[in-house]
Residue frames relative to the residue before (quaternion, step in Angstrom):
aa qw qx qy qz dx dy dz
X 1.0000 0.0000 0.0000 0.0000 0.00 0.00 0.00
X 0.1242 -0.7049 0.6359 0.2887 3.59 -0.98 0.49
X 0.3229 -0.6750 0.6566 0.0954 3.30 -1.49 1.06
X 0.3676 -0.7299 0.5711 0.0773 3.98 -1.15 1.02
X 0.1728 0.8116 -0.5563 0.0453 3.23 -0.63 0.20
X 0.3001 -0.8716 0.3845 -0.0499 3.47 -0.22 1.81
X 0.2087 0.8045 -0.5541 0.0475 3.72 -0.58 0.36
X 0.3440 0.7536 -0.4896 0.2721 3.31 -1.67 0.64
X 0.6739 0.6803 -0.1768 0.2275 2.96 0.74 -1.42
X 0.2393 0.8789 -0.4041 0.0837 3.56 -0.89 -0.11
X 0.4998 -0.5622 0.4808 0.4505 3.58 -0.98 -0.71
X 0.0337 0.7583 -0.6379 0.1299 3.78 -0.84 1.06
X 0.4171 -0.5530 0.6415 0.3297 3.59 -1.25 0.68
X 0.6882 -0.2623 0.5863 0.3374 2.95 -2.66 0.94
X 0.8025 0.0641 -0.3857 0.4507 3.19 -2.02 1.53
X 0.5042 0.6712 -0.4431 0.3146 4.09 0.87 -0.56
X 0.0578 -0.8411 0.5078 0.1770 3.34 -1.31 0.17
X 0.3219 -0.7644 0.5279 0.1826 3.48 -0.98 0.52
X 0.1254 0.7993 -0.5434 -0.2239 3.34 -1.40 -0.71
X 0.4899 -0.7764 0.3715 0.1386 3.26 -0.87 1.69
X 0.2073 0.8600 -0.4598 -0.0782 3.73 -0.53 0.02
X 0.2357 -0.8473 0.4575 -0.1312 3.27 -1.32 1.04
X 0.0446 -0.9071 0.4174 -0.0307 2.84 0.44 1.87
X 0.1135 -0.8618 0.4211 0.2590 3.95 -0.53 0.56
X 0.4040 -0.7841 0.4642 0.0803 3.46 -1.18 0.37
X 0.5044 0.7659 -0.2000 0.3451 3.68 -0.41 0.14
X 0.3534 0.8400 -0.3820 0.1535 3.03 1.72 -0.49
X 0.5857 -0.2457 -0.7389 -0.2250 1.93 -2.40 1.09
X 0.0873 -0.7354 0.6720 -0.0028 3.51 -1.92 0.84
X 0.1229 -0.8254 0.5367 0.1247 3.04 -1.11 0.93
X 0.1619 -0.7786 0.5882 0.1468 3.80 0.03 1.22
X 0.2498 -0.6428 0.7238 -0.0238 3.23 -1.34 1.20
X 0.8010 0.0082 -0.0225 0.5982 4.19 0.78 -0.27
X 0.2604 -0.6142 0.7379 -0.1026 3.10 -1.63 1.16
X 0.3255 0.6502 -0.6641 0.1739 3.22 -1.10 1.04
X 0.3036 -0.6318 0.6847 0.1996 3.44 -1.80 0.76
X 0.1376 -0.7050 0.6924 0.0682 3.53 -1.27 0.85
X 0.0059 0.6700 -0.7339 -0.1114 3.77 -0.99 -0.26
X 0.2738 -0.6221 0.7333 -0.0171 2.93 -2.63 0.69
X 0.1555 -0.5189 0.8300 0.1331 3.70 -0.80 1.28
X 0.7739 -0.2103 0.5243 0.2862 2.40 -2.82 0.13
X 0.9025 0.2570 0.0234 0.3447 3.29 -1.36 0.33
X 0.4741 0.4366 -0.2891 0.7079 3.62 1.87 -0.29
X 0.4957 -0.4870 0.6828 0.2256 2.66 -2.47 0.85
X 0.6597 -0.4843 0.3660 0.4431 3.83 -1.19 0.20
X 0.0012 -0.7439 0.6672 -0.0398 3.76 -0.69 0.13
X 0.4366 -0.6368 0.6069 0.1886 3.46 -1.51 1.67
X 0.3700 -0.6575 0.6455 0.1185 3.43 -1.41 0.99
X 0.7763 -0.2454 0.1825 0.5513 3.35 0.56 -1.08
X 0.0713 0.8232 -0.5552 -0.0950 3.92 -1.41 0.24
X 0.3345 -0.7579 0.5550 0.0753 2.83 -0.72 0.89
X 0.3565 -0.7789 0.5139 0.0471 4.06 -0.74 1.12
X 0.5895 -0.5526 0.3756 0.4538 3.80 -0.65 0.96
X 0.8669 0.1665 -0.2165 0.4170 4.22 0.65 -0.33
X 0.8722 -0.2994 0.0736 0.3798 2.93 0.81 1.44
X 0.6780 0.4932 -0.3411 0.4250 3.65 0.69 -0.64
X 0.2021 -0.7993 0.5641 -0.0447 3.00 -1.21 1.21
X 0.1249 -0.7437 0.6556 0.0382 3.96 -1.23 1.27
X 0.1270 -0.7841 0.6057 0.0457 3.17 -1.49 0.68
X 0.2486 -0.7811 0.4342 0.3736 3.53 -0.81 0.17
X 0.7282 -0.5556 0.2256 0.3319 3.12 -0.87 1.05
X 0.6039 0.5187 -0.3897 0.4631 3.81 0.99 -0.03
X 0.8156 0.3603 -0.1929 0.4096 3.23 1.11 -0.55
X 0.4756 0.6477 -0.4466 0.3935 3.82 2.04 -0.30
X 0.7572 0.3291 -0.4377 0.3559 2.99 -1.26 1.71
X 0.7869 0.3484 -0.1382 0.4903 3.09 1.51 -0.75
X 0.7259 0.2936 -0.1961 0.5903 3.13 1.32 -0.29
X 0.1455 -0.7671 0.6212 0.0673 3.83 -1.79 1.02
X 0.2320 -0.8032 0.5301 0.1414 3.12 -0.86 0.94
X 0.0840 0.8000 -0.5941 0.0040 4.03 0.07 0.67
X 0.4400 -0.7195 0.5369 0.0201 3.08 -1.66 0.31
X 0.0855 0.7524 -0.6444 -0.1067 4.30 -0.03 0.74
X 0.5438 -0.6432 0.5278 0.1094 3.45 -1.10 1.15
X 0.6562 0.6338 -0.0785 0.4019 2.89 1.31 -1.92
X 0.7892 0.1023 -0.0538 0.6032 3.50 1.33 -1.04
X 0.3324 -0.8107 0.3742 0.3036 3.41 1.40 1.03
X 0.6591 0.5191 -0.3904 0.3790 3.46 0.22 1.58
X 0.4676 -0.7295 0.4964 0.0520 2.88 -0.98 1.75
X 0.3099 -0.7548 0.5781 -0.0104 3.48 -0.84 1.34
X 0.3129 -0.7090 0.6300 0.0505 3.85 -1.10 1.20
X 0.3939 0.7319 -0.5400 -0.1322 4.03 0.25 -0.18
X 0.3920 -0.7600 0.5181 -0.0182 3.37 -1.21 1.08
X 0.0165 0.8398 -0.5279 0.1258 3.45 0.02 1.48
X 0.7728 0.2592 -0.1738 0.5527 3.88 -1.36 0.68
X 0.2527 0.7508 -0.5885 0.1619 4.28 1.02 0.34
X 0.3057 -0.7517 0.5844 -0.0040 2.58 -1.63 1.47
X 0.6937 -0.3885 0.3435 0.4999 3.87 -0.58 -0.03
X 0.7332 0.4057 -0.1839 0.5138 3.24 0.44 -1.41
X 0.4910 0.5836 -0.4205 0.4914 3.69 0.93 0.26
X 0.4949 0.6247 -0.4308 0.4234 3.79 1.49 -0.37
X 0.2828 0.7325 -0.5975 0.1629 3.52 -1.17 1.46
X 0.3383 -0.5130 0.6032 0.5085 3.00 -1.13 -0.66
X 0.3388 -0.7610 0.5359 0.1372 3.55 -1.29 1.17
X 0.0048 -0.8407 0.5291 0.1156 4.03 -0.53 0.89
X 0.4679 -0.6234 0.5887 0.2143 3.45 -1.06 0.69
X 0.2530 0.8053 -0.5359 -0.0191 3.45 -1.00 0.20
X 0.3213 -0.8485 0.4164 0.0581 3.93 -0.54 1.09
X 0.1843 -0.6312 0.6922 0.2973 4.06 -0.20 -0.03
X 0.0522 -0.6518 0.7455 0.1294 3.64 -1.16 0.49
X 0.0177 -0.7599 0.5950 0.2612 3.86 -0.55 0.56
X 0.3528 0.5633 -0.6096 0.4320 3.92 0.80 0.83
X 0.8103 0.1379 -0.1405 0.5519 4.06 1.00 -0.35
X 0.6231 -0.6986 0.3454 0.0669 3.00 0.61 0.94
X 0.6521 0.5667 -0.1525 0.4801 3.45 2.24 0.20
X 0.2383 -0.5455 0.5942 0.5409 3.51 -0.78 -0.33
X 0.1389 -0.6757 0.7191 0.0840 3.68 -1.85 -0.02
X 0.1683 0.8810 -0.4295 -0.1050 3.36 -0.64 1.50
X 0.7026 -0.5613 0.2633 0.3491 3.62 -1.00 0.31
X 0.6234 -0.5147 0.3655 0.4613 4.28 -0.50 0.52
X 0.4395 -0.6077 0.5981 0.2825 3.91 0.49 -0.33
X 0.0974 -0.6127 0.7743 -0.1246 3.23 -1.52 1.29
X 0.3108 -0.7121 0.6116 0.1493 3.06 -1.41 1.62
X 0.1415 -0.6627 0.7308 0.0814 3.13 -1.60 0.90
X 0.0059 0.8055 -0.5922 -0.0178 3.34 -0.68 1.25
X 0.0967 -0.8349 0.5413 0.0234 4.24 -0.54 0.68
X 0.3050 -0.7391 0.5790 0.1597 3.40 -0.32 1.73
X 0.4381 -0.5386 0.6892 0.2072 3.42 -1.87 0.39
């Protein structure tokens, strides 16, 4: 199994910036996708950004410009940084990995990112 474990999060003021990271464990795994997703209150989940084993990268349109999604091989963790946060940027942030050594997605406990006005 690969197991996730997220940090970063917090409380930051409007224009502030953060950066999420998510480092996985379990080896051996081969992640083939990387993506952050997040959940307001009262919202259905919704992908922020992912990032694919060669490089291509999607965003959702609330977040394209302000947010990067990057990736250290080296310390098998995928990185969320978050620039120019806005309220509505307040969630809980999930990690979440394709391993094609298990055939699964695998996701991470969730780190709240909360952003005062």
């Amino acid at each position: 199994q690969v197991q996730l474990v997220e940090s970063g999060g917090g409380l930051v003021q409007a224009g502030g910036s953060l950066r999420l990271s998510c480092t996985a464990s379990g080896k051996p795994f081969s992640i083939v996708h990387r993506a952050w997703y997040r959940q307001a209150p009262g919202k259905q989940r919704e992908l922020v950004a992912a990032l694919t084993s060669v490089g291509t990268t999607n965003y959702a349109d609330s977040v394209k410009g302000r947010f990067t999604i990057s990736n250290d091989n080296a310390k098998d963790t995928v990185y969320l940084q978050m620039n120019s946060l806005k309220p509505e940027d307040t969630a809980i942030y999930y990690c979440q990995v394709y391993s094609s050594t298990w055939g699964r997605d695998f996701w991470g406990q969730g780190t709240q990112v909360t952003v005062s006005s």
